[in-house]
ZAMARGU-4260 file (C-alpha; in steps of 0.2 Angstrom, whole numbers, plus 5000, padded with zeros to 4 digits):
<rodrens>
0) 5014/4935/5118 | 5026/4937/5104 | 5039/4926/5102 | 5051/4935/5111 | 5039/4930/5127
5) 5034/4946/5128 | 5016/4956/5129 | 5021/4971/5119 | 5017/4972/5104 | 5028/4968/5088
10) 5033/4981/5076 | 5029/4980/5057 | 5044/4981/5049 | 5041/4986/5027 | 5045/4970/5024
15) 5030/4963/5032 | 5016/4977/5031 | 5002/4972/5021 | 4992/4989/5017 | 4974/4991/5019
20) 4958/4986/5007 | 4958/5003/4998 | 4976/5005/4996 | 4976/4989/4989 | 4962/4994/4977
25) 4973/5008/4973 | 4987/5000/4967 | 4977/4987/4957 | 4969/5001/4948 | 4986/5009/4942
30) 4993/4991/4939 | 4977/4988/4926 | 4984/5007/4917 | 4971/5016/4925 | 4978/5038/4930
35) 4978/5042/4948 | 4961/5050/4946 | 4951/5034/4940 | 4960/5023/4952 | 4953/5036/4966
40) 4937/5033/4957 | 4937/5016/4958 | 4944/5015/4977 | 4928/5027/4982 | 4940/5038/4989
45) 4946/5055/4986 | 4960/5059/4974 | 4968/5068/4993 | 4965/5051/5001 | 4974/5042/4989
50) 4987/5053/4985 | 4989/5051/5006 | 4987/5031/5006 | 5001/5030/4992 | 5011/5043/5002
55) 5011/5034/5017 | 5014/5017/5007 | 5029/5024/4998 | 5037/5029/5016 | 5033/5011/5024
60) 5039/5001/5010 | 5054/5014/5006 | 5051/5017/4987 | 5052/5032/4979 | 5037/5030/4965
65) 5020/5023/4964 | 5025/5012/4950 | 5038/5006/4962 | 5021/5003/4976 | 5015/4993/4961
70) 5029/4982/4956 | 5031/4980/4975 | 5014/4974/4978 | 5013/4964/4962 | 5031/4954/4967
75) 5024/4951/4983 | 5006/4944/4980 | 4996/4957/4986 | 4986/4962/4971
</rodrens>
């Protein structure tokens, strides 16, 4: 149950969405100066995947830039 007493599900709101391993990795990457391509490298993804990851990121958390994913992250603990 949630804590309105109901079953369903909650929904993540951007405030409170943590994002997954890689994407984390991701973003670590470009926070230590590394381009997209090593920090696909380092993730062991594809430079589609991340470039897909940091899309979908930049669309849940409302930020227009990857460096804006990073300072986000970074503000908020997360790498």
């Amino acid at each position: 149950m949630n804590s309105a007493g109901s079953t369903a599900p909650e929904l993540t709101t951007e405030d409170d969405f943590v994002p997954d391993v890689q994407t984390l990795e991701i973003l670590a990457a470009l926070a230590e100066g590394k381009n997209k391509e090593e920090a696909a490298i380092c993730s062991h993804v594809s430079g589609r995947t991340m470039r897909r990851k940091l899309a979908e990121l930049r669309v849940t958390w409302n930020v227009d830039s990857n460096v804006e994913a990073v300072v986000l992250a970074v503000r908020r603990g997360l790498i």
